[in-house]
C-alpha positions as CSV (number, residue, x, y, z in Angstrom):
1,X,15.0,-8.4,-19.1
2,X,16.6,-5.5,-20.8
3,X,14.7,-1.9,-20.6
4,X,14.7,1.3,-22.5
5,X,14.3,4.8,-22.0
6,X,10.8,4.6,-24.1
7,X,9.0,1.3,-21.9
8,X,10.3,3.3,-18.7
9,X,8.2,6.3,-19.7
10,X,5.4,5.0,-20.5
11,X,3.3,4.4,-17.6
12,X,4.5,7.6,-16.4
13,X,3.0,9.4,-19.5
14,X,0.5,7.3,-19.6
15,X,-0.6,7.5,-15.8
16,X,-0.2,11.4,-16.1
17,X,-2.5,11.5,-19.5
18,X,-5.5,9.8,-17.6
19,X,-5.0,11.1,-14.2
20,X,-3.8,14.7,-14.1
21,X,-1.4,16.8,-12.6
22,X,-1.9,16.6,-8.5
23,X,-4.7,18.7,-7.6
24,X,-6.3,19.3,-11.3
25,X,-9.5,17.2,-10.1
26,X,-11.2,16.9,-13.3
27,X,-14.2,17.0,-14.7
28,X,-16.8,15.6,-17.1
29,X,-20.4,15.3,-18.0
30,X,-23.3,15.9,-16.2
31,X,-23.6,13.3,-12.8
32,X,-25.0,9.8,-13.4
33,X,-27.5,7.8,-10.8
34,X,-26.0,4.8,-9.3
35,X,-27.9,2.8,-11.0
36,X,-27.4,4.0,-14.1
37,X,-23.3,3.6,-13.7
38,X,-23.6,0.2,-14.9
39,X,-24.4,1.5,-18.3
40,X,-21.1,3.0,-18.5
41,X,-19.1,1.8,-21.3
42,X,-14.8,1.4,-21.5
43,X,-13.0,-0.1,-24.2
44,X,-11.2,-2.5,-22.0
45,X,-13.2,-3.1,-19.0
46,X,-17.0,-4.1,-18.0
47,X,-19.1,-2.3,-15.0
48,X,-20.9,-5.5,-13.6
49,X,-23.1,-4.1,-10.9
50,X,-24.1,-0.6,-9.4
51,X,-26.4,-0.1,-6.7
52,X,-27.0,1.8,-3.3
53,X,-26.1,0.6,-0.4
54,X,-28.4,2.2,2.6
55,X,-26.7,3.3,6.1
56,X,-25.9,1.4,8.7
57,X,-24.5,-2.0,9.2
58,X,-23.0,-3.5,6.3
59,X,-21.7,-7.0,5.6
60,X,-20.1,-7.0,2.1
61,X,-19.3,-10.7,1.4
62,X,-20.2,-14.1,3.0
63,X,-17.8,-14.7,5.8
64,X,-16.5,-11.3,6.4
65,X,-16.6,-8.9,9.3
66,X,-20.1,-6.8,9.5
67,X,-18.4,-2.9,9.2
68,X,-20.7,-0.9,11.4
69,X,-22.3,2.7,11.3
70,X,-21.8,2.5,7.3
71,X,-22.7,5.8,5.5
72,X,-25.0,5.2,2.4
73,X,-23.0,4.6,-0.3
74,X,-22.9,3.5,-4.4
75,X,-21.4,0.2,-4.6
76,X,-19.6,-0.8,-8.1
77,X,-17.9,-3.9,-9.2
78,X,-16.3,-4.3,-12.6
79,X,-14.1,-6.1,-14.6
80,X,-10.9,-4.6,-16.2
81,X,-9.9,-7.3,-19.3
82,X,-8.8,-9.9,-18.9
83,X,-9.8,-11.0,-15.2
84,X,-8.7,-7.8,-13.2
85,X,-11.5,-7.7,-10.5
86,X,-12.5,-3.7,-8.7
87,X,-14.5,-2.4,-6.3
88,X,-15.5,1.2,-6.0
89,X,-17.5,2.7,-2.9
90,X,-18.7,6.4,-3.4
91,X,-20.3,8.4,-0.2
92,X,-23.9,9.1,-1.5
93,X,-23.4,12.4,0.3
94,X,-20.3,14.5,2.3
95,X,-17.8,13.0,0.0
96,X,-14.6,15.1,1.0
97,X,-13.2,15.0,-2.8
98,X,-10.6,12.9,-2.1
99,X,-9.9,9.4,-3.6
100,X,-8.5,6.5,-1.5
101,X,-6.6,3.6,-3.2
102,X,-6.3,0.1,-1.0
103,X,-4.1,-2.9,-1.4
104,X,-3.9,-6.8,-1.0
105,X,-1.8,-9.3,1.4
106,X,-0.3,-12.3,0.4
107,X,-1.0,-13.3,-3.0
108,X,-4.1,-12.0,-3.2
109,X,-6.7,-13.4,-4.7
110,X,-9.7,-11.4,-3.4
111,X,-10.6,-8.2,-2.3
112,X,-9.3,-8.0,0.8
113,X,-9.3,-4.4,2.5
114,X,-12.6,-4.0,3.5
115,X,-11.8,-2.8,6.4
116,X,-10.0,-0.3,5.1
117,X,-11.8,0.6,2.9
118,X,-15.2,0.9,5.0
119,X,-12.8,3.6,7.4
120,X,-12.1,4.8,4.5
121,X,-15.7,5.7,3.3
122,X,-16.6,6.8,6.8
123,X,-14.2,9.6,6.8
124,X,-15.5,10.9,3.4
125,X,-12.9,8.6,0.9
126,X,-14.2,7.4,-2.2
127,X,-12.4,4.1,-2.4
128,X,-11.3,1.3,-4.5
129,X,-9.8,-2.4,-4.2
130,X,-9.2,-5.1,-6.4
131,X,-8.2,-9.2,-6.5
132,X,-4.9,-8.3,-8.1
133,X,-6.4,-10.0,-11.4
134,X,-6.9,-13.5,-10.0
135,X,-9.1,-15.5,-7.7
136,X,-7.3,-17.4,-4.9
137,X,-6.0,-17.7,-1.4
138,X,-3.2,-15.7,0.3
139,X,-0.7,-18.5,0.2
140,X,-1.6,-20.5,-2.9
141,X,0.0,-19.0,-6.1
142,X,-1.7,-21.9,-8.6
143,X,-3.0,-19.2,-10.1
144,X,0.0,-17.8,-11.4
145,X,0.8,-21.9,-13.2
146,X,1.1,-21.0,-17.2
147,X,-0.3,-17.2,-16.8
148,X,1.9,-14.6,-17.3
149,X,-0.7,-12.2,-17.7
150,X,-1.8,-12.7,-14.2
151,X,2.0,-12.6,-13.1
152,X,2.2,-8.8,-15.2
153,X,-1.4,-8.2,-13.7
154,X,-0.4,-9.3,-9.7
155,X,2.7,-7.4,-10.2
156,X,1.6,-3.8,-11.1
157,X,-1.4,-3.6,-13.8
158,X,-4.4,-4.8,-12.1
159,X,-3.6,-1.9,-9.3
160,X,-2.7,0.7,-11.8
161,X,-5.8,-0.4,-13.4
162,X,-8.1,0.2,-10.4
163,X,-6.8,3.5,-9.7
164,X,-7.7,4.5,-13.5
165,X,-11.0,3.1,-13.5
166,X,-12.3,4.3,-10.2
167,X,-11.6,7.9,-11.1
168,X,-13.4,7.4,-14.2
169,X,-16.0,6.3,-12.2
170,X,-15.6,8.8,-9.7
171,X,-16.1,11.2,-12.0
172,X,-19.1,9.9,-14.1
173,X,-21.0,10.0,-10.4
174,X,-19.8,13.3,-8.9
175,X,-19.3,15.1,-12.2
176,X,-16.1,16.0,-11.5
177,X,-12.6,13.8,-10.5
178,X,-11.3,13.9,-7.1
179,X,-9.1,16.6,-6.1
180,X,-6.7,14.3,-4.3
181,X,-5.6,11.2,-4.6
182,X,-4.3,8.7,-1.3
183,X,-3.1,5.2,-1.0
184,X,-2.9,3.0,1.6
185,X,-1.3,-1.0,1.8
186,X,0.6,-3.0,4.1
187,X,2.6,-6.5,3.0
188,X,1.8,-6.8,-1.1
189,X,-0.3,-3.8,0.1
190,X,3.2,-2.3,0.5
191,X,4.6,-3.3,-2.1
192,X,2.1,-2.2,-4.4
193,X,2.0,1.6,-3.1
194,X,5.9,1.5,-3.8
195,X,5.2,0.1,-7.5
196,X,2.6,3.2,-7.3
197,X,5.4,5.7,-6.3
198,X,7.9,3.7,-9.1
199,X,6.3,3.3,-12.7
200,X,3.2,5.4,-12.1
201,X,3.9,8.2,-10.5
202,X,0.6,10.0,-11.6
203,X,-1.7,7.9,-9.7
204,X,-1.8,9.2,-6.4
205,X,-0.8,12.4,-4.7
206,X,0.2,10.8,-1.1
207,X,1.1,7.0,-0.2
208,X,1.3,4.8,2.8
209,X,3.8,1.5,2.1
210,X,4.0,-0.4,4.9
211,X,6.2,-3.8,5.3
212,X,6.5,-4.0,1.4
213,X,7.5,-7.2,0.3
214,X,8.8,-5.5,-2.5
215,X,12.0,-8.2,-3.0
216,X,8.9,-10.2,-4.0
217,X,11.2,-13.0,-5.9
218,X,13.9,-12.9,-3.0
219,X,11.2,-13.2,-0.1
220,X,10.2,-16.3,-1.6
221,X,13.3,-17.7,-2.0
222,X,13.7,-16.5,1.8
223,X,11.2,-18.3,2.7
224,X,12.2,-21.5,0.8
225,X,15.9,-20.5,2.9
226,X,13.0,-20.9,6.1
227,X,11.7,-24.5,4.9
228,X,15.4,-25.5,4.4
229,X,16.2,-24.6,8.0
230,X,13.8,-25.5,9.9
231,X,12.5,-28.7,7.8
232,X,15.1,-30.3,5.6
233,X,16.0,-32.2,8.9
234,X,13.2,-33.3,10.5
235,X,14.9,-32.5,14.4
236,X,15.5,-29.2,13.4
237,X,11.7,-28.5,13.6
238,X,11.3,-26.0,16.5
239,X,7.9,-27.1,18.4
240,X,5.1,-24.1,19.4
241,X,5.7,-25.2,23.0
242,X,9.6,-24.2,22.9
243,X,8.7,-20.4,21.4
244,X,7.7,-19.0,24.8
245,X,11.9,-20.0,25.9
246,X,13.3,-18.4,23.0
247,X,11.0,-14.9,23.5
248,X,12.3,-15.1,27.3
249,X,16.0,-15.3,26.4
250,X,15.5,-12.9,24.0
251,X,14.1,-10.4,26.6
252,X,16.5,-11.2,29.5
253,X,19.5,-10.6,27.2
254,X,18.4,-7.8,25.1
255,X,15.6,-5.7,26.8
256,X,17.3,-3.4,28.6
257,X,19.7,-2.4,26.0
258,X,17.9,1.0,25.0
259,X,17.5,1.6,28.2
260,X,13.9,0.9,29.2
261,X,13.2,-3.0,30.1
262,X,9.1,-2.9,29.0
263,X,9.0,-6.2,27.0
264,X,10.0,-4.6,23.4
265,X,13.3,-4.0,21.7
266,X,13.5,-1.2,20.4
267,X,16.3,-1.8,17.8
268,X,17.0,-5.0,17.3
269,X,19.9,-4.7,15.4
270,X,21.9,-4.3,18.9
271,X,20.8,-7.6,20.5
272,X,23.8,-10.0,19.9
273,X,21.6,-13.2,20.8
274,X,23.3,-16.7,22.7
275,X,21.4,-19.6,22.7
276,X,23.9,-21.3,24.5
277,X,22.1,-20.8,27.3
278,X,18.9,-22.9,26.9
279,X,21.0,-25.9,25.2
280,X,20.1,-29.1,26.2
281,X,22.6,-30.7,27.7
282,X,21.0,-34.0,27.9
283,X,18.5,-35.3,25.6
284,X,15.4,-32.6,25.0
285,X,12.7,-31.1,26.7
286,X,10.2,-27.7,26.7
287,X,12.9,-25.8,28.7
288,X,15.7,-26.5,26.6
289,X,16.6,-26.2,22.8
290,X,18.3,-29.0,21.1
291,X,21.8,-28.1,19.0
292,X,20.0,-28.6,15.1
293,X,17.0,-26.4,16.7
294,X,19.8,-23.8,17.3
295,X,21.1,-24.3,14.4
296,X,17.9,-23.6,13.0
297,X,17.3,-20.2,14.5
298,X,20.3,-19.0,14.1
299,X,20.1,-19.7,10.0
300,X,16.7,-18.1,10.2
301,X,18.6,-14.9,11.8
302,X,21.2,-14.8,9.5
303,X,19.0,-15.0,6.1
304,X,19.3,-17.4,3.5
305,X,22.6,-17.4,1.8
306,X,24.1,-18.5,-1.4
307,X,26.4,-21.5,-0.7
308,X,29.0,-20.7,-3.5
309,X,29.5,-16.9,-2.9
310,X,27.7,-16.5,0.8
311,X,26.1,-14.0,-0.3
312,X,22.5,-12.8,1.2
313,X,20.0,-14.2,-1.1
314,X,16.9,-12.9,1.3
315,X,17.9,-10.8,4.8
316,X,17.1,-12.5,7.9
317,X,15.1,-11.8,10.6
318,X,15.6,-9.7,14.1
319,X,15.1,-10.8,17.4
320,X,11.8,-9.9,19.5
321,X,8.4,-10.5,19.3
322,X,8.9,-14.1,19.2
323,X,5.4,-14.8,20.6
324,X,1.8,-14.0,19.7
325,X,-0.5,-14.8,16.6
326,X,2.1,-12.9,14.5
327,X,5.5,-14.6,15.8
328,X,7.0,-17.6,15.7
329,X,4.4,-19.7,16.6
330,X,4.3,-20.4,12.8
331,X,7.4,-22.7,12.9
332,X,5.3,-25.4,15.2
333,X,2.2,-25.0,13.6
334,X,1.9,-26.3,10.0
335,X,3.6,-29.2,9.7
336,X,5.8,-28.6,7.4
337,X,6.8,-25.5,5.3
338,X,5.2,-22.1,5.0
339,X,3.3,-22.3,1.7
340,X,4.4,-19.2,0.5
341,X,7.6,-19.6,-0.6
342,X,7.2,-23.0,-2.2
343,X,4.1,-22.2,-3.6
344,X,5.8,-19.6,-5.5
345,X,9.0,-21.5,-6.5
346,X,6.6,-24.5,-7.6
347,X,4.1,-22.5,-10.1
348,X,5.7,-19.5,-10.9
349,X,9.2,-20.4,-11.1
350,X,9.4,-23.7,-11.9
351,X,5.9,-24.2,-13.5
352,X,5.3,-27.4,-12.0
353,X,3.2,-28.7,-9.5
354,X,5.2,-31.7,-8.9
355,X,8.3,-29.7,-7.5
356,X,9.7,-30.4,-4.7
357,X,11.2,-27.6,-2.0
358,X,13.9,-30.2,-1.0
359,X,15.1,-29.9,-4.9
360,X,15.9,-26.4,-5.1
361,X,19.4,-25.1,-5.7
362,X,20.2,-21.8,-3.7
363,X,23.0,-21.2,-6.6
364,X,21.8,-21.4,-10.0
365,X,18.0,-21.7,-9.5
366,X,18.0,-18.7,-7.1
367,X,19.6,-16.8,-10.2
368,X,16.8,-18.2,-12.4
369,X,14.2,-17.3,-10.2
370,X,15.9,-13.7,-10.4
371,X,15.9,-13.3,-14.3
372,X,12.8,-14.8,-14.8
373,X,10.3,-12.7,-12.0
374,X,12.2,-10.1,-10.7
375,X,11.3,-6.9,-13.2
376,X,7.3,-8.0,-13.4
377,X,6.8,-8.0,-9.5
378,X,10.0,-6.9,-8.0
379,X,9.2,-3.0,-6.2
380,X,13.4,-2.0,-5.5
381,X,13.8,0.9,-7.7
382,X,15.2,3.7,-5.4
383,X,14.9,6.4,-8.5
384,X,11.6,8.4,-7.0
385,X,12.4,11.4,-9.1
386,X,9.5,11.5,-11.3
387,X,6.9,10.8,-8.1
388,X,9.2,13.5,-6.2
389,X,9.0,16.1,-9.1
390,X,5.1,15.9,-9.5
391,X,5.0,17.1,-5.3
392,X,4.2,13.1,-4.3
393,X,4.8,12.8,-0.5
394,X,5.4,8.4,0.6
395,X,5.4,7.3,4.4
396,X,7.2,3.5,4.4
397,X,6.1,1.9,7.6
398,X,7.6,-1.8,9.3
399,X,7.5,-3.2,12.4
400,X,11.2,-4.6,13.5
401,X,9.7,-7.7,14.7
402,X,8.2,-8.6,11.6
403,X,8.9,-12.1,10.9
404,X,7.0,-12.6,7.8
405,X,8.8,-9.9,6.2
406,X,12.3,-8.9,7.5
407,X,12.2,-5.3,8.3
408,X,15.8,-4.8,6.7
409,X,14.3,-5.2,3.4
410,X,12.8,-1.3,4.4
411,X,16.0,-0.3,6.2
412,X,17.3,-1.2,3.0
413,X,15.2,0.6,0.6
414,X,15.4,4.0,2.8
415,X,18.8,3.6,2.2
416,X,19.1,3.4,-1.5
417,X,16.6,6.2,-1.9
418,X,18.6,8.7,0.4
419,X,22.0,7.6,-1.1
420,X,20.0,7.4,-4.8
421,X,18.2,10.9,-4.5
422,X,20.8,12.5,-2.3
423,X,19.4,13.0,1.7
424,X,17.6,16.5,1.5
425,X,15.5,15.5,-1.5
426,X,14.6,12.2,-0.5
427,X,13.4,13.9,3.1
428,X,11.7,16.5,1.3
429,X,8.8,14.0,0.0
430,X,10.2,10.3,1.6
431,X,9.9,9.2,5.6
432,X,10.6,5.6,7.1
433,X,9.1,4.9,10.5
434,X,10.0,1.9,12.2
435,X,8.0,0.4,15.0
436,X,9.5,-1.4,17.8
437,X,7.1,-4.7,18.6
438,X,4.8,-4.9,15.7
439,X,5.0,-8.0,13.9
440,X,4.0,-8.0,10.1
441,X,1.6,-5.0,9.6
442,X,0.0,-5.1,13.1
443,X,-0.1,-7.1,16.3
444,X,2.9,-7.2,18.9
445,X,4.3,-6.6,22.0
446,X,4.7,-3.1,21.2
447,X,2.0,0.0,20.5
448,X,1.3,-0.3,17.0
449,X,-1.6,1.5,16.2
450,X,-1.2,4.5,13.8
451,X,-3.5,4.1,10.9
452,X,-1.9,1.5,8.9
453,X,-3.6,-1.0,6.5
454,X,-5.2,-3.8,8.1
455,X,-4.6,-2.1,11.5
456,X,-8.2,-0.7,11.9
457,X,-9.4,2.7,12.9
458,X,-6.6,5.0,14.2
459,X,-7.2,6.4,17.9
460,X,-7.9,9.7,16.4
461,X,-7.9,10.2,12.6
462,X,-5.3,13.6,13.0
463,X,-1.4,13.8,11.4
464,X,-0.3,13.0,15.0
465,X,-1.8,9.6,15.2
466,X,-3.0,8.3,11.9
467,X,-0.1,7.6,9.0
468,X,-3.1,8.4,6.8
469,X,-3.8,12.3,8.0
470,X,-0.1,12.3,8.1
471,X,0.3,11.9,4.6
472,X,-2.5,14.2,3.7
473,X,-1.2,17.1,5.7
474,X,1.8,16.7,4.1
475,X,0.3,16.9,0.6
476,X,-2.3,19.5,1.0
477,X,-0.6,21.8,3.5
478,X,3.1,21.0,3.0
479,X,3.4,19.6,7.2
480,X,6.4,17.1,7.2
481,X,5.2,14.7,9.8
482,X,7.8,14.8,12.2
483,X,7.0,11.8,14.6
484,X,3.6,10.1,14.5
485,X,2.2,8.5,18.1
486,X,1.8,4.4,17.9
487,X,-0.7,3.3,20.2
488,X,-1.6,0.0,22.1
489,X,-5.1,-0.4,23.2
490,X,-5.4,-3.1,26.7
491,X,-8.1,-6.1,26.9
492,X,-10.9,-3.2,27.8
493,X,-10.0,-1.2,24.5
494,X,-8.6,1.9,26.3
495,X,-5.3,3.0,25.4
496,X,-2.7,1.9,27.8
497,X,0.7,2.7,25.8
498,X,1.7,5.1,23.5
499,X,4.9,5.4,21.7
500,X,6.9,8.0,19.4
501,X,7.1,6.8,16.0
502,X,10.7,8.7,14.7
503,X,11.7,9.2,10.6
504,X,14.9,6.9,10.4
505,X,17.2,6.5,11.2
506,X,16.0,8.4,15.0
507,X,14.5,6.3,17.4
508,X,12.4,7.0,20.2
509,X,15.2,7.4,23.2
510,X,13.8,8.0,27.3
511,X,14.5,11.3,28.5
512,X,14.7,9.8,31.8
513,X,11.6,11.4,33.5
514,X,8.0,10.5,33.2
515,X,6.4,7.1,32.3
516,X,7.7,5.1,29.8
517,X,4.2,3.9,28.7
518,X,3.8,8.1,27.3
519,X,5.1,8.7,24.3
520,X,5.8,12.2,25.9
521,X,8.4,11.0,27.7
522,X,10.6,10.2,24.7
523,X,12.3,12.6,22.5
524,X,13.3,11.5,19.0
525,X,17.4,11.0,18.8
């Protein structure tokens, strides 16, 4: 799809014209009532419900997690045109003017970031979230069969769209707009904070992106690369029961290569895996790894590839963290594909609910897929000049033993920015942390608590140990976090580990004294 210098600007101009410079708050009319926000009238969207929601414990739909010791607050739902679903929670009192965006996972279809969203509101935040402008289920994209409004809407509007509206709304309760203005996502979460900092750089003053899946069409096509591997022949099927081998191996080899042997890697990129090992030699068993399961991981390592050109279609995935609710555990448990990536070749790409995954053509489809998706949901532009310019500060976050989302895809990105925007400017508003054992978001072998999306309350909500407070220091009193503390709570919820999160490329390297469960005892290198 071809673009010009006009439909570039435009959500920039746009996104400036409604939200303001960073820090010009706003104001307008005398304060409404909560109840009386539902009267409220926009030209392209409906306020459904307002009402007050009393302190304490608060469940706020069927089936998800009560959020304790809530603050009483004005809950507002509304409806952006066409189907673009928001939320908006605003403190009844001690609101600390500050505005706090939230994102989705998967393909959204629901608001999902309630728990972010009720930290949010206990720490003063006015927040917002929204269904990404459909109703559905994390790994179904039906939805997106015959719609490309919902496509345009999942891809950048229905967020932009939230943002807009709960300022207005904002400001018709307070009587004034907020003075800041925060995101925070993981996963499409991610993604959609970096399509923030790309084509609407006036929403938000300070953002938090972590794992982005913001090669959105070539994650899918990844994952299709997955299905191909590990399910086109049926022996090649890795069984739950075998994952606890392959994390061993993985540790006995690798481990120790950084120099501390406490069950995480902590870059991946320097374990040079051999299976060879743990062949069977005879038949197979649960302490041994037939040759097509091999050849199986060792696909899924390498990424999926075009078989014409070889080139990388989607990166693959790193070593470590094999094990746990987050690893690998998924190649033994569904039966068949992860729905993701077929889901989204069979209705968005293909538009038929018929297809087949074993159909698809790595060559000419994979280029189809490209030139048909790739500008409405794809978050890869490393030009942050106009979010740079207007004093906009992004933390990118991603665990290197995510393996729903290969970390290289934000390896990647960090690199295009620096090498885009020159190194100086691009560290001037623009850190990468990568976290050694955390699987997609959260979970792990490794510490991997900091304040991320999804992750829950940070140990202490300061710059030091809360990605969240690190951004906001950063915007409001110009502190470049310089390392941010990753923690790791044991089964009695005290903290047993801590670890130095360092801006990439550093790492977190043992200065030889003191215990290597304190992140003191590391030094960022």
């Amino acid at each position: 799809m071809k673009t010009n210098a006009a439909s570039i600007l435009r959500p920039y101009l746009a996104g400036l014209a409604l939200t303001g410079l960073v820090g010009c708050g706003g104001s307008s009319d005398a304060p409404l009532s909560c109840g009386d926000l539902v009267k409220v009238e926009f030209p392209d969207a409906k306020i459904l419900t307002s009402s007050t929601i009393p302190a304490g414990n608060f469940t706020p739909v069927a089936g998800a997690a009560t959020e304790a010791n809530m603050p009483s607050f004005c809950r507002v739902s509304a409806r952006v045109n066409p189907e673009v679903n928001v939320e908006v929670w605003l403190p009844v009192k001690d609101w600390n003017r500050r505005f706090l965006g939230t994102g989705n996972g998967g393909f959204a279809g629901s608001i999902q970031s309630y728990p972010v969203m009720a930290d949010g509101l206990r720490r003063g935040f006015a927040v917002a979230a929204t269904d990404a402008g459909h109703v559905g289920t994390l790994g179904d994209a039906s939805w997106a069969l015959g719609s490309n409004q919902r496509i345009v809407d999942f891809g950048d509007r229905a967020l932009h769209q939230m943002t807009l509206k709960a300022k207005d709304v904002i400001s018709k309760f307070y009587g004034t707009g907020p003075d800041r203005s925060y995101y925070n996502g993981c996963s499409t979460g991610g993604r959609q904070g970096l399509m923030e900092a790309q084509r609407y750089p006036g929403d938000y003053d300070g953002i938090v992106a972590g794992a982005p899946a913001n090669h959105m069409v070539a994650q899918q096509i990844g994952h299709t690369g997955r299905a191909f591997a590990l399910y086109e022949n049926p022996s090649s099927a890795i069984p739950s029961a075998k994952i606890p081998l392959l994390a061993k191996t993985v540790l006995q080899q690798c481990d120790s290569i950084d120099g501390v042997t406490d069950g995480v890697l902590d870059d991946p990129r320097q374990c040079k895996l051999d299976l060879s090992s743990i062949a069977c030699t005879t038949g197979d068993s649960s302490t041994c790894l037939t040759q097509p399961q091999i050849t199986a991981i060792t696909k899924i390592y390498a990424g999926t590839k075009n078989p014409r050109t070889g080139a990388t279609l989607f990166p693959g995935y790193f070593p470590g963290g094999e094990e746990g609710t987050g690893g690998w555990a998924f190649t033994g448990s569904f039966g068949g594909p992860p729905a993701t990536g077929t889901s989204w070749m069979r209705y968005a790409v293909f538009e038929d609910p018929n297809w087949d995954w074993r159909t698809f053509d790595f060559d000419s489809q994979a280029d189809k897929a490209f030139a048909k998706l790739s500008s409405l949901v794809d978050a890869t532009n490393p030009d942050l000049g106009a979010f740079q310019r207007r004093g906009g500060k992004l933390i990118q976050y991603h665990g290197w033993s995510d393996i729903y989302i290969t970390p290289q895809v934000s390896v990647d990105y960090a690199s295009a920015v620096k090498a885009t925007m020159g190194s100086s400017t691009a560290d001037s508003f623009y850190r990468l942390y990568m976290v050694p054992g955390m699987q997609h978001c959260q979970g792990g072998p490794g510490p991997n608590l900091f304040g991320g999306s999804s992750q829950g309350a940070p140990v202490k909500a300061d710059p030091t140990n809360d990605v969240l407070s690190a951004v906001m220091a950063w915007v409001e009193q110009g502190q470049a976090p310089s390392h941010i503390v990753s923690s790791r709570r044991g089964s009695n919820g005290e903290v047993e580990r801590t670890r130095k999160l360092c801006p990439f490329p550093q790492r977190a390297v043992y200065s030889g004294t003191g215990s290597t469960n304190a992140e003191a005892s590391f030094v960022c290198h």
